[in-house]
VOLOKOL-362552 format. One record per residue (C-alpha): residue number from 1; x, y negated, z negated. Coordinates in Angstrom, 3 decimals. Layout:
<nodes>
<node n="NUM" u="X" v="Y" w="Z"/>
...
</nodes>
This chain:
<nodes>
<node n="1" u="83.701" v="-143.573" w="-117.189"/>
<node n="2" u="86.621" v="-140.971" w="-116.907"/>
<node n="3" u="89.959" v="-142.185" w="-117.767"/>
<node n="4" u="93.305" v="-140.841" w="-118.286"/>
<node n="5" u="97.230" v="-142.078" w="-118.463"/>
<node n="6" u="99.635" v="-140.350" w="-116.086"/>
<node n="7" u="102.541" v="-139.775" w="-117.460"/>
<node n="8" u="105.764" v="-137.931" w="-116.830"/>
<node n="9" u="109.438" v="-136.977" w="-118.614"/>
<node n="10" u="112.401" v="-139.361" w="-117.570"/>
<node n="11" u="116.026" v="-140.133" w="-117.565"/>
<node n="12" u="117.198" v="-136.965" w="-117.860"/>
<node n="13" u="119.804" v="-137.233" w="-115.740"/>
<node n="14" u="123.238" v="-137.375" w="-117.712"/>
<node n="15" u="126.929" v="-138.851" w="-116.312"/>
<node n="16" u="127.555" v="-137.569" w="-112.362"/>
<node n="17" u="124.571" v="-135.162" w="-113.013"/>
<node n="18" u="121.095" v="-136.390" w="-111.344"/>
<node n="19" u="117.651" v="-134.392" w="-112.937"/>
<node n="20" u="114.615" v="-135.794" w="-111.088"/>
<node n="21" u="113.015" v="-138.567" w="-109.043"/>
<node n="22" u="112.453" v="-141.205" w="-111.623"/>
<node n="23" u="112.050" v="-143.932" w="-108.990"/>
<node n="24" u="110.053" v="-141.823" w="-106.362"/>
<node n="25" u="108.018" v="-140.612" w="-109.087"/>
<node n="26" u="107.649" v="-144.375" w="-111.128"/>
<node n="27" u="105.399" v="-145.974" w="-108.479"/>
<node n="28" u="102.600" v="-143.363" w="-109.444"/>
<node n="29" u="102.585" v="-143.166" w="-113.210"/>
<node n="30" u="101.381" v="-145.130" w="-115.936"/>
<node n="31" u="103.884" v="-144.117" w="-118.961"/>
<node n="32" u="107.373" v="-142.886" w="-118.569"/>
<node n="33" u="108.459" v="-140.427" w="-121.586"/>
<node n="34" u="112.213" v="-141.968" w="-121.327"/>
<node n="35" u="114.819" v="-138.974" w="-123.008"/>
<node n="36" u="117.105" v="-140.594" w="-125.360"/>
<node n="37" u="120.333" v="-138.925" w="-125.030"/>
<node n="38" u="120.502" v="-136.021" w="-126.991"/>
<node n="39" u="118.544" v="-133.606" w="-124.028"/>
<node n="40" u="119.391" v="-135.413" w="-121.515"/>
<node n="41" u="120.016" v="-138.988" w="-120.342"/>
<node n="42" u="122.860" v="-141.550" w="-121.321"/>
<node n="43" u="122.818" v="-145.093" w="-122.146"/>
<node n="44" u="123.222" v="-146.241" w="-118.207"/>
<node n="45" u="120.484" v="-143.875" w="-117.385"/>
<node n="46" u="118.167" v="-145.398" w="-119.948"/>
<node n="47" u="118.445" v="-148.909" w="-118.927"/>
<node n="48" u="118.094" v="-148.222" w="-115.676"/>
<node n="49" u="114.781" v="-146.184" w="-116.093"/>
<node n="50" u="113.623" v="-148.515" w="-118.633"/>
<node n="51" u="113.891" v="-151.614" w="-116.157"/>
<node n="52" u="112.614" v="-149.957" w="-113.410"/>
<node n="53" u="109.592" v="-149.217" w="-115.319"/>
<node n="54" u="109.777" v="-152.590" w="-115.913"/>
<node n="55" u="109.573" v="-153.788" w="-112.409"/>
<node n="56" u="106.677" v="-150.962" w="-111.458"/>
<node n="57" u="104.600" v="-152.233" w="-114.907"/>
<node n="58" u="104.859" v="-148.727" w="-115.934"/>
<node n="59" u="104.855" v="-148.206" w="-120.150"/>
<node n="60" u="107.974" v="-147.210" w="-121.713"/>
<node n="61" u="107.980" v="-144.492" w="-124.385"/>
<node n="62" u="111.233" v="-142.342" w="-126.300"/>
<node n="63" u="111.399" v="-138.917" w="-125.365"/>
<node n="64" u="113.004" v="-137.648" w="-128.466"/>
<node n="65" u="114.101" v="-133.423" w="-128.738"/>
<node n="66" u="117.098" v="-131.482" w="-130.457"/>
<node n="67" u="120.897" v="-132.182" w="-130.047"/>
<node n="68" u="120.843" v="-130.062" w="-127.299"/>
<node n="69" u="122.416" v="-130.911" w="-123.831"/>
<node n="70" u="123.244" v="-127.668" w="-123.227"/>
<node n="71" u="120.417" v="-126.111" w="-123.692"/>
<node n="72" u="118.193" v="-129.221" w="-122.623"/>
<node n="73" u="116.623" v="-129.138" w="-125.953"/>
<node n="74" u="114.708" v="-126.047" w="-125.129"/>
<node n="75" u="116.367" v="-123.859" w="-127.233"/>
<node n="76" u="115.123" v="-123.385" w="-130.806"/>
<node n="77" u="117.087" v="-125.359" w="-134.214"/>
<node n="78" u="116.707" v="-125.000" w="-137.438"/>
<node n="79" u="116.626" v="-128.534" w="-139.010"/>
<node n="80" u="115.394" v="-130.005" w="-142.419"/>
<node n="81" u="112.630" v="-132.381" w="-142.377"/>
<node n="82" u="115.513" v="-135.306" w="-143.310"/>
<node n="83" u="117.531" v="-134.310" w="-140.120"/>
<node n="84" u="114.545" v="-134.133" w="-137.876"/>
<node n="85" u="113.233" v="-137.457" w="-139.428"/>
<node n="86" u="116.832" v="-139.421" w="-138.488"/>
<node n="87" u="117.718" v="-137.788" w="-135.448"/>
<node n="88" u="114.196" v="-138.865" w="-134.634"/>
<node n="89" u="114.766" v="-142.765" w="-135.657"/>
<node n="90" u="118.490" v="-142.376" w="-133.793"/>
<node n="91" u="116.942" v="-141.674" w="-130.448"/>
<node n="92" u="114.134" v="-143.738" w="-130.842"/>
<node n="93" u="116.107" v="-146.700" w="-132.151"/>
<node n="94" u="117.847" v="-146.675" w="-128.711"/>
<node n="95" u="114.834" v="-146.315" w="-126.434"/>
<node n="96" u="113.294" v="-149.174" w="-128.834"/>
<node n="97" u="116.878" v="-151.335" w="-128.124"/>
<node n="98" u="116.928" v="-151.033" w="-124.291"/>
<node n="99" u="112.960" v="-151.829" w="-124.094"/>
<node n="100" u="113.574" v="-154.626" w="-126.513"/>
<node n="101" u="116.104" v="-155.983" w="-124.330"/>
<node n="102" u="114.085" v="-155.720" w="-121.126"/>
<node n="103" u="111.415" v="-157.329" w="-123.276"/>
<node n="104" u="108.986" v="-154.197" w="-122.986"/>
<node n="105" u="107.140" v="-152.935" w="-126.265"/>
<node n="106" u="107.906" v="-149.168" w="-127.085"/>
<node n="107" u="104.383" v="-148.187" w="-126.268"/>
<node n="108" u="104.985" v="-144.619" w="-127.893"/>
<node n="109" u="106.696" v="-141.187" w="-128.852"/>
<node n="110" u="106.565" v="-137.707" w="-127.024"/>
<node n="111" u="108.539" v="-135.264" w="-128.854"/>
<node n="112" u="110.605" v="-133.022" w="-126.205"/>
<node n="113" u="111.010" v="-129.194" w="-125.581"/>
<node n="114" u="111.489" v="-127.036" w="-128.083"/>
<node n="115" u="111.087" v="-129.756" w="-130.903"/>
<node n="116" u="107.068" v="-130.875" w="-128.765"/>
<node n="117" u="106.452" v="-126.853" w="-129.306"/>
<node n="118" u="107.259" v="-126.697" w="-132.856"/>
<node n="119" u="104.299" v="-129.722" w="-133.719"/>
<node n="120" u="101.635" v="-127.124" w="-132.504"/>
<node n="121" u="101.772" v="-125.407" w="-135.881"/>
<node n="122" u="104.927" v="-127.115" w="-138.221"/>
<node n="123" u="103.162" v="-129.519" w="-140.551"/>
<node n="124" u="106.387" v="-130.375" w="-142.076"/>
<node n="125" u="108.665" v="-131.032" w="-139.040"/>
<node n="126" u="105.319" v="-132.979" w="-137.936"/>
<node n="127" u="105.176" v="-135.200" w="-140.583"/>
<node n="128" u="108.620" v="-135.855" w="-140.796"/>
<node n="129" u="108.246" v="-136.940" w="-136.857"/>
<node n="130" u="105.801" v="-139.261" w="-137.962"/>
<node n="131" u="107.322" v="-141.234" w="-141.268"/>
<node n="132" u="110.113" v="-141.603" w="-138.480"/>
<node n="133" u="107.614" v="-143.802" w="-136.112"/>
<node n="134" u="105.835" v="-145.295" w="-138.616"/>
<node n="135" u="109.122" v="-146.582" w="-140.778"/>
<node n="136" u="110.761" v="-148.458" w="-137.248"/>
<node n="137" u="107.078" v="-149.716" w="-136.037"/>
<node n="138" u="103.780" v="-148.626" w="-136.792"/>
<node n="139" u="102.344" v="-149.817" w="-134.095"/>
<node n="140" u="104.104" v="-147.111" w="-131.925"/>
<node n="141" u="101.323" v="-144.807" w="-130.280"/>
<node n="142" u="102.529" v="-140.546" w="-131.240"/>
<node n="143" u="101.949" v="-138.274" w="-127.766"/>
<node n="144" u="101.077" v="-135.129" w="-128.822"/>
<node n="145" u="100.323" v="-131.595" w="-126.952"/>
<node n="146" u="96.403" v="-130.903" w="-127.374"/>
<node n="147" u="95.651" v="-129.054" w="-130.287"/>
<node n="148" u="98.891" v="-129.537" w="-132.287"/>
<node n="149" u="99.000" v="-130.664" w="-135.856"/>
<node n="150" u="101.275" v="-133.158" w="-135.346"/>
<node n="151" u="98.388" v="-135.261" w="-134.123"/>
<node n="152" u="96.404" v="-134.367" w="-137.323"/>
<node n="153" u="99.603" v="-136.054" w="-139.146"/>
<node n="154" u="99.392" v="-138.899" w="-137.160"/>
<node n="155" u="96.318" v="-140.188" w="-137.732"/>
<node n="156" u="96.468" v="-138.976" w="-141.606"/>
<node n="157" u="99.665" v="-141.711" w="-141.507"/>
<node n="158" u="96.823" v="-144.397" w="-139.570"/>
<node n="159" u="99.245" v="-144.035" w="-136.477"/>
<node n="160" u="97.480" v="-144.300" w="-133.003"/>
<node n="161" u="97.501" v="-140.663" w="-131.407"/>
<node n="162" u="97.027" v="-139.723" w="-127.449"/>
<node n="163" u="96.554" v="-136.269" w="-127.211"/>
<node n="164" u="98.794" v="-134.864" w="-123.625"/>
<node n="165" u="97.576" v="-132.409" w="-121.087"/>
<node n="166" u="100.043" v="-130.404" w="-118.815"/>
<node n="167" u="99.093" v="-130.926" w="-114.756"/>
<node n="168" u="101.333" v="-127.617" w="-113.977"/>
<node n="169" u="101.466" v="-125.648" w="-117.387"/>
<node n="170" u="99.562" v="-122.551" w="-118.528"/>
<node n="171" u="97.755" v="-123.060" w="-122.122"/>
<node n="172" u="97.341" v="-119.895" w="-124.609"/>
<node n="173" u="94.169" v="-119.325" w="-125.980"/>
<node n="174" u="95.385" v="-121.763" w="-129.385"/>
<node n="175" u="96.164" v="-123.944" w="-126.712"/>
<node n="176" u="100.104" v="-123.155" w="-126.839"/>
<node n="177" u="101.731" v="-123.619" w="-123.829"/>
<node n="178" u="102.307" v="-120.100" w="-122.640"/>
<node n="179" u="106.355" v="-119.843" w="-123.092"/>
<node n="180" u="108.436" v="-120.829" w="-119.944"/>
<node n="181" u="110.094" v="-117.798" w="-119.928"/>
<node n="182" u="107.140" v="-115.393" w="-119.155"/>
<node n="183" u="105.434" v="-114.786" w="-116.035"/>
<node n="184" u="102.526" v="-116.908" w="-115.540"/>
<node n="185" u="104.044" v="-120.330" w="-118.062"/>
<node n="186" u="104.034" v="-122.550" w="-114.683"/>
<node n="187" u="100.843" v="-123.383" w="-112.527"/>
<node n="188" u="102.746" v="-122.878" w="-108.873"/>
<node n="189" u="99.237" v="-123.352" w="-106.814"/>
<node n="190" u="99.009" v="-126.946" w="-106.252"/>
<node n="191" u="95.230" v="-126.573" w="-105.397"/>
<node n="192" u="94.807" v="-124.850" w="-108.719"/>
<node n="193" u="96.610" v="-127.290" w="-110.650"/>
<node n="194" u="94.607" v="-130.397" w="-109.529"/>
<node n="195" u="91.206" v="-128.694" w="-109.789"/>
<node n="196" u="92.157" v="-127.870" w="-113.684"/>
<node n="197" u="93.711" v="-131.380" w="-113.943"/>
<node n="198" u="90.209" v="-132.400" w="-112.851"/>
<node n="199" u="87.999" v="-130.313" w="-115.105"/>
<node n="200" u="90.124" v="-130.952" w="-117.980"/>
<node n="201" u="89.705" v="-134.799" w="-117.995"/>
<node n="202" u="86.127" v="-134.535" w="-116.979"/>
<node n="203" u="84.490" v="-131.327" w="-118.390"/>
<node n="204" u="87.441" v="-130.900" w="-121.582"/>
<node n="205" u="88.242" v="-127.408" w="-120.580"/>
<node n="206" u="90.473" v="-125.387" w="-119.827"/>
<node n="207" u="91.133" v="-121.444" w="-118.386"/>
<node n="208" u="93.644" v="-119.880" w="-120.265"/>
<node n="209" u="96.263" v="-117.716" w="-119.428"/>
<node n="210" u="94.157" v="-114.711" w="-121.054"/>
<node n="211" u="90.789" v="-115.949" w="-118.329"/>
<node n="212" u="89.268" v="-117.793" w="-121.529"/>
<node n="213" u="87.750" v="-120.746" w="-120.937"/>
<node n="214" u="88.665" v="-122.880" w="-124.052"/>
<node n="215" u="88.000" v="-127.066" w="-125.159"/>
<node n="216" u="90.720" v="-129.134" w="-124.704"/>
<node n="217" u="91.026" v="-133.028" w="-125.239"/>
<node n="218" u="92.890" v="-135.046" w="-122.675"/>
<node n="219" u="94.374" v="-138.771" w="-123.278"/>
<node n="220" u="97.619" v="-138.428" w="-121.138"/>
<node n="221" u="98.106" v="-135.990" w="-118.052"/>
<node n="222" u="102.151" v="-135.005" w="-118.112"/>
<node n="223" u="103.007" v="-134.455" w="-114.502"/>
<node n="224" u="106.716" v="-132.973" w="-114.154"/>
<node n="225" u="108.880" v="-135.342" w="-111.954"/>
<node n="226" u="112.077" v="-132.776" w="-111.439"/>
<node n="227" u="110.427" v="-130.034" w="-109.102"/>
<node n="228" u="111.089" v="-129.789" w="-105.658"/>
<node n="229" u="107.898" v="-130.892" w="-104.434"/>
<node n="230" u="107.512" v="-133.350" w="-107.670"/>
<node n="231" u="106.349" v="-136.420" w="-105.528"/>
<node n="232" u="104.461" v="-135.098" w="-103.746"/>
<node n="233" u="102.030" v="-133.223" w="-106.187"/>
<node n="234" u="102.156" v="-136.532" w="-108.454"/>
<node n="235" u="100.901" v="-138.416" w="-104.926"/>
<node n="236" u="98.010" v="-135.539" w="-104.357"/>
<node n="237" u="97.103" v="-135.730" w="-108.134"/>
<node n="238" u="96.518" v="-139.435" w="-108.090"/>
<node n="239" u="94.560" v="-139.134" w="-104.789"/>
<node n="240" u="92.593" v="-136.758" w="-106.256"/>
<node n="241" u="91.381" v="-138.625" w="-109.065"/>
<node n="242" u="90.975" v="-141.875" w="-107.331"/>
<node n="243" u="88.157" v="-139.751" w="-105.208"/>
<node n="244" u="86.638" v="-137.943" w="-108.524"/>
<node n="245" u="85.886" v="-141.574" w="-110.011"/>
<node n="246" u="88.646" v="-140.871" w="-112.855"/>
<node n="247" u="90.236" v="-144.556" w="-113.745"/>
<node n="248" u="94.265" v="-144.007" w="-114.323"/>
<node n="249" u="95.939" v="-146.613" w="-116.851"/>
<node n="250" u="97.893" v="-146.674" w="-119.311"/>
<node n="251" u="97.182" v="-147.893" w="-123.289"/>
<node n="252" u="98.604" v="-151.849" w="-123.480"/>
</nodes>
């Protein structure tokens, strides 16, 4: 049997500014990656997501990334493991308070941006992502981009691991996600984008940017709620599993 989470990033809209569909896009997921207010999002924006997830029985997970609402966290820091370790349990301590509240569990942690890029290869900042999870609740599930060694120091700290899967991102042939910036990063041809959705959860692989075809493990399937056609594609993606066979739930 094929199975795979849907899920996609959250609450990142901030004060009078709206990102995204969250409730459009909530009826068709299975985890919500909720941001946490240093990227984007505020406290009303998280308790609203976070209860409407709620109501659609949709998981709840912090969305973690730099101090960075300028840059929406996508622009590069340099931290010390001990900064990236507490501004890690800051952000998820208040995604853990308003899912406590709503009486949801914190099902897990998806590192954001430019902070989710750095895990491909940063052992340290990795690690230090991880002692932050597993000192608030080790029961907390790490989401991790295919191939990136913050999954590796996961599992060497007995956390549970899900490895993620981009719907409309172009991989590198290490399995990087090809840098927004150059041509080629997004996957604009919907038809494209759900036939490699499909292949990756049921064959594990992957064309890269480069025409390689390359393994790639699959847990959770991040499908990007802010575009202009966001609800659509999400809609088309689900259809299209539902007719390959490929069972879509989440981990609790």
């Amino acid at each position: 049997m094929y199975q795979i989470d849907l899920n996609s990033d959250m609450g990142e809209s901030f004060g009078a500014y709206t990102i995204g569909n969250d409730e459009g896009i909530l009826p068709y997921i299975t985890s919500a990656n909720i941001a946490c207010g240093y990227h984007a999002g505020d406290p009303m924006v998280m308790d609203r997501v976070v209860r409407t997830a709620k109501e659609r029985g949709v998981a709840v997970g912090a969305h973690p990334g730099y101090p960075d609402l300028m840059g929406f966290g996508r622009r590069k820091m340099v931290l010390s493991p001990d900064e990236v370790k507490n501004y890690m349990k800051y952000q998820i301590g208040a995604l853990w308070a308003f899912a406590h509240s709503s009486g949801l569990k914190l099902q897990h942690v998806a590192p954001h941006g430019a902070l989710g890029n750095l895990c491909q290869y940063d052992r340290e900042v990795s690690k230090a992502i991880c002692e932050a999870v597993y000192e608030i609740d080790p029961s907390i599930m790490i989401f991790y981009c295919a191939g990136a060694v913050l999954g590796e120091e996961a599992e060497k700290m007995g956390l549970k691991t899900a490895a993620e899967i981009f719907a409309d991102r172009a991989y590198q042939d290490d399995l990087n996600l090809v840098p927004r910036k150059q041509p080629g990063s997004m996957i604009t041809d919907e038809d494209l984008a759900v036939e490699r959705c499909i292949r990756m959860v049921k064959e594990g692989m992957v064309t890269t940017i480069t025409g390689k075809d390359v393994p790639i493990r699959g847990d959770t399937l991040c499908v990007h709620g802010d575009g202009a056609k966001a609800l659509a594609f999400v809609e088309r993606i689900r259809s299209a599993f539902e007719a390959e066979g490929i069972v879509i739930r989440n981990f609790q």
